[in-house]
DSSP file (Angstrom, degrees, kcal/mol; ACC not computed):
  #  RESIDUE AA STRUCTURE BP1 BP2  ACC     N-H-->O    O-->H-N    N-H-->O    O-->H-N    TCO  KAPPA ALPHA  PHI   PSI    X-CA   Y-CA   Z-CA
    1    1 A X              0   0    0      0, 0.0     2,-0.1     0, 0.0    18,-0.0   0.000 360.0 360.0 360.0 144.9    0.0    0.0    0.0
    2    2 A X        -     0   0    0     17,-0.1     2,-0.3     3,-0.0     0, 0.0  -0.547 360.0-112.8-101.4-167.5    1.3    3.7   -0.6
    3    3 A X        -     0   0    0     -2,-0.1     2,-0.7     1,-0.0    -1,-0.0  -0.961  38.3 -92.1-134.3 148.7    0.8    6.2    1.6
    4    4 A X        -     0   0    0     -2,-0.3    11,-0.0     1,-0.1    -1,-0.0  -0.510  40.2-135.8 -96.5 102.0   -1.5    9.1    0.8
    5    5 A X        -     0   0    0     -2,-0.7     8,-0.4     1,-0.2    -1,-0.1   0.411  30.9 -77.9   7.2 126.5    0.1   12.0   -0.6
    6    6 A X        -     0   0    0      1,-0.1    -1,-0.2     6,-0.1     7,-0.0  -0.308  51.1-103.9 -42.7 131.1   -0.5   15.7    0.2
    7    7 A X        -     0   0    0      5,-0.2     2,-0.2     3,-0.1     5,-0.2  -0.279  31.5-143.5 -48.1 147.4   -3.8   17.6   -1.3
    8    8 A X  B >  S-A   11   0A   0      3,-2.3     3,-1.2     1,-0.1    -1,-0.0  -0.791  78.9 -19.3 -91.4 132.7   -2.5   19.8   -4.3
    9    9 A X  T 3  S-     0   0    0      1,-0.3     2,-1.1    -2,-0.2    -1,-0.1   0.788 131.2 -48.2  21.6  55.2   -4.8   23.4   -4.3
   10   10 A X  T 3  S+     0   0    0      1,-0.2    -1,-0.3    -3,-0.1    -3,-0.1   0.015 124.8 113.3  81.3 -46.3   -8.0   21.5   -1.9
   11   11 A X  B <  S-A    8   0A   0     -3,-1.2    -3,-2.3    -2,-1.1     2,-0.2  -0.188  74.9-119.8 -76.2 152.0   -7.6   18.8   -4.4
   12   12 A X        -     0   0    0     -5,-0.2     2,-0.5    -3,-0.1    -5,-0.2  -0.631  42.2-109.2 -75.7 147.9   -6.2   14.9   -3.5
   13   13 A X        -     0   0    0     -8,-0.4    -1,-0.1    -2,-0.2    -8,-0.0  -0.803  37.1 -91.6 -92.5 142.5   -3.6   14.5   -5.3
   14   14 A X        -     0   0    0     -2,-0.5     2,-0.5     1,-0.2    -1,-0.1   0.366  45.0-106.4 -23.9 151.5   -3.8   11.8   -8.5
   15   15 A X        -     0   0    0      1,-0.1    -1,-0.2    -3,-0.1     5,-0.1  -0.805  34.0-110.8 -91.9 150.2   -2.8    8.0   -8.0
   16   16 A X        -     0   0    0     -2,-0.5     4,-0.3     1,-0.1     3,-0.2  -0.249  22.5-122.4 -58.0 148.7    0.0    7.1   -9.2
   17   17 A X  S >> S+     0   0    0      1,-0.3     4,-3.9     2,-0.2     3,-1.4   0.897 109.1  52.3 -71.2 -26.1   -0.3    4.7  -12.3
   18   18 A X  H 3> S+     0   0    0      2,-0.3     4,-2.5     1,-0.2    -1,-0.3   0.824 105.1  56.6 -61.4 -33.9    1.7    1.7  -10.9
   19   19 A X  H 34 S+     0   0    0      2,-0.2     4,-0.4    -3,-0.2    -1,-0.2   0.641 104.5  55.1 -96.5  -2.6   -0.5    1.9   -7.8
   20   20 A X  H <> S+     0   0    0     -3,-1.4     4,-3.4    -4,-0.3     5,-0.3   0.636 113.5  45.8 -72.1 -62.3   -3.5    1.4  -10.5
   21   21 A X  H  X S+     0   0    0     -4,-3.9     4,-2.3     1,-0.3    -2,-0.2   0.974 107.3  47.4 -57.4 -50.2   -1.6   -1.5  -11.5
   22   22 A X  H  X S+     0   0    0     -4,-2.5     4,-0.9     1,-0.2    -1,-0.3   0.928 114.6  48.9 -73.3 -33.7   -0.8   -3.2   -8.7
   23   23 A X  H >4 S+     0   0    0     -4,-0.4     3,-1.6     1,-0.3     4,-0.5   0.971 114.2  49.2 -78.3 -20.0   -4.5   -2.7   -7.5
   24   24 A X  H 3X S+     0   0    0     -4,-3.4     4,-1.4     1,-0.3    -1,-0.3   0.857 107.4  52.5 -59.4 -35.7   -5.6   -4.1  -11.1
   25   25 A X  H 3X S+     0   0    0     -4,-2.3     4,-1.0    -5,-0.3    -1,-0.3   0.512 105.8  62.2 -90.0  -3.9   -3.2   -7.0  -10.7
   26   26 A X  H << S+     0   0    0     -3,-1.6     3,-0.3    -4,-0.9     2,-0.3   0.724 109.0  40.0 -69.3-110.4   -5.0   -7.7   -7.0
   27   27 A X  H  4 S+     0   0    0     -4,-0.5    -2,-0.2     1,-0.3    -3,-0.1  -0.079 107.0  55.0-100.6  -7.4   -7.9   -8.3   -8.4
   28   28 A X  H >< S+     0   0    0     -4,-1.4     3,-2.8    -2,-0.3     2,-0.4   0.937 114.4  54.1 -35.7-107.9   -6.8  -10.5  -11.7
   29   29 A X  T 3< S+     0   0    0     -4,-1.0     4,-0.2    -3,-0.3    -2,-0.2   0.380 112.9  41.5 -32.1 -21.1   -5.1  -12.7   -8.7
   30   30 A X  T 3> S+     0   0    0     -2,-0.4     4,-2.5     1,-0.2     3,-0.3   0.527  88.5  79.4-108.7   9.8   -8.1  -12.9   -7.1
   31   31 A X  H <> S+     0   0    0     -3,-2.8     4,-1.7     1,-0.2     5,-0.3   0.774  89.8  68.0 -92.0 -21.9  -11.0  -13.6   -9.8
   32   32 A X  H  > S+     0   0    0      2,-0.2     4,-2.1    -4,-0.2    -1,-0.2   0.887 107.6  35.0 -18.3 -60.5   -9.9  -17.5   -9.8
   33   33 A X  H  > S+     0   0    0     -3,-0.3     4,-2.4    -4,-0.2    -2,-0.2   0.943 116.1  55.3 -76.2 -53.7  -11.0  -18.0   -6.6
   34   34 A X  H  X S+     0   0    0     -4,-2.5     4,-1.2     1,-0.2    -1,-0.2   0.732 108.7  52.7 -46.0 -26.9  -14.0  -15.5   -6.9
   35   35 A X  H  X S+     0   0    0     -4,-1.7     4,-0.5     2,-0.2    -1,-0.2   0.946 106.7  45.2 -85.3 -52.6  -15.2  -17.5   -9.8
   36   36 A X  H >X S+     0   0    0     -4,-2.1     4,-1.9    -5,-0.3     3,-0.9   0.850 108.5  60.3 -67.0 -27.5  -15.2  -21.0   -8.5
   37   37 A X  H 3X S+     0   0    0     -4,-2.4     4,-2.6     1,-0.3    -2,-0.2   0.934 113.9  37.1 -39.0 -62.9  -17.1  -19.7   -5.2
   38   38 A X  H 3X S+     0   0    0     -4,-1.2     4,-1.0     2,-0.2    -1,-0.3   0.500 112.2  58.0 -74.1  -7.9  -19.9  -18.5   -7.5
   39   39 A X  H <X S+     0   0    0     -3,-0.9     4,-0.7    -4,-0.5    -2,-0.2   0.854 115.2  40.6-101.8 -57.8  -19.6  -21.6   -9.8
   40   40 A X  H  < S+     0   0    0     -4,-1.9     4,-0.3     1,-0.2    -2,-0.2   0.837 116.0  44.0 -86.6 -18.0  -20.3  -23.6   -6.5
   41   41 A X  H >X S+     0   0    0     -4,-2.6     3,-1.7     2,-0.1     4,-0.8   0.859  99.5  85.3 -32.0 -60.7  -22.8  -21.6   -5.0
   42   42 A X  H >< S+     0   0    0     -4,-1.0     3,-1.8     1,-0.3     4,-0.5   0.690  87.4  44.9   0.9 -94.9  -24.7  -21.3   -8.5
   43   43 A X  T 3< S+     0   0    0     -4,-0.7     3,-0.5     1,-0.3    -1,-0.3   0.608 103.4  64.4 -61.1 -14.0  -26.5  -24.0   -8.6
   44   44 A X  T <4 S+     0   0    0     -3,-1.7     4,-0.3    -4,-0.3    -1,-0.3   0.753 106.2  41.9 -23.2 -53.7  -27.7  -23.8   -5.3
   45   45 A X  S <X S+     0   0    0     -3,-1.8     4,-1.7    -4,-0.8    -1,-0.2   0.214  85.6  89.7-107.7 -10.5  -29.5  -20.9   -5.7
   46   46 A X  T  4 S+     0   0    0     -4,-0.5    -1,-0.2    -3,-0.5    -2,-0.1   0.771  83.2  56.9 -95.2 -22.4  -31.0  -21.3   -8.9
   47   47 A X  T  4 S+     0   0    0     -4,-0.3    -1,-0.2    -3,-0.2    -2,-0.2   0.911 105.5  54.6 -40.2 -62.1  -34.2  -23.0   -7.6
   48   48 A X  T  4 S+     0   0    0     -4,-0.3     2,-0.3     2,-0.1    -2,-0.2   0.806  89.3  87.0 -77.4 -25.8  -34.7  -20.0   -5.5
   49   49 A X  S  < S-     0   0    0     -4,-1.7     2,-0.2     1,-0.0    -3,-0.0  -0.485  81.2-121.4 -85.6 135.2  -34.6  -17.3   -8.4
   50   50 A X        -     0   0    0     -2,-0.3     2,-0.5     1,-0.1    -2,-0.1  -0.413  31.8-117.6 -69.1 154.8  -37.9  -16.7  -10.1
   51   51 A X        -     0   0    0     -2,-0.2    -1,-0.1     2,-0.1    -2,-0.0  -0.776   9.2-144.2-112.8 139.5  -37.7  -17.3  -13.7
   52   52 A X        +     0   0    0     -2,-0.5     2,-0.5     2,-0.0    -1,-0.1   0.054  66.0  97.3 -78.9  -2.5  -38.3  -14.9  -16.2
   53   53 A X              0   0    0      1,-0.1    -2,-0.1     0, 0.0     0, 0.0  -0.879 360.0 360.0-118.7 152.6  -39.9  -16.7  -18.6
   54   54 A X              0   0    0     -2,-0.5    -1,-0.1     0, 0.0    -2,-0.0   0.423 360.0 360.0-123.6 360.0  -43.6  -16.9  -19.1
């Protein structure tokens, strides 16, 4: 984590783009996990949602 920079004129100042990256490359590492959680939940749940079709 960095650590947050003096406001500029009232304003925060920008994040840096590398600290854009790194949080984008959190959350790449973490959509694996996130995916099979909803993969096994899924069908669980799918009984319980009303269906759309008429």
């Amino acid at each position: 984590m960095s650590v947050t920079a003096p406001s500029t004129n009232g304003r925060p100042q920008r994040k840096q783009l590398a600290d854009q990256f790194d949080r984008l490359d959190t959350i790449i590492d973490a959509l694996p996990q996130a995916v099979a959680g909803a993969c096994r939940t899924a069908p669980g749940r799918s009984s319980a949602m009303p269906s759309s079709r008429s």
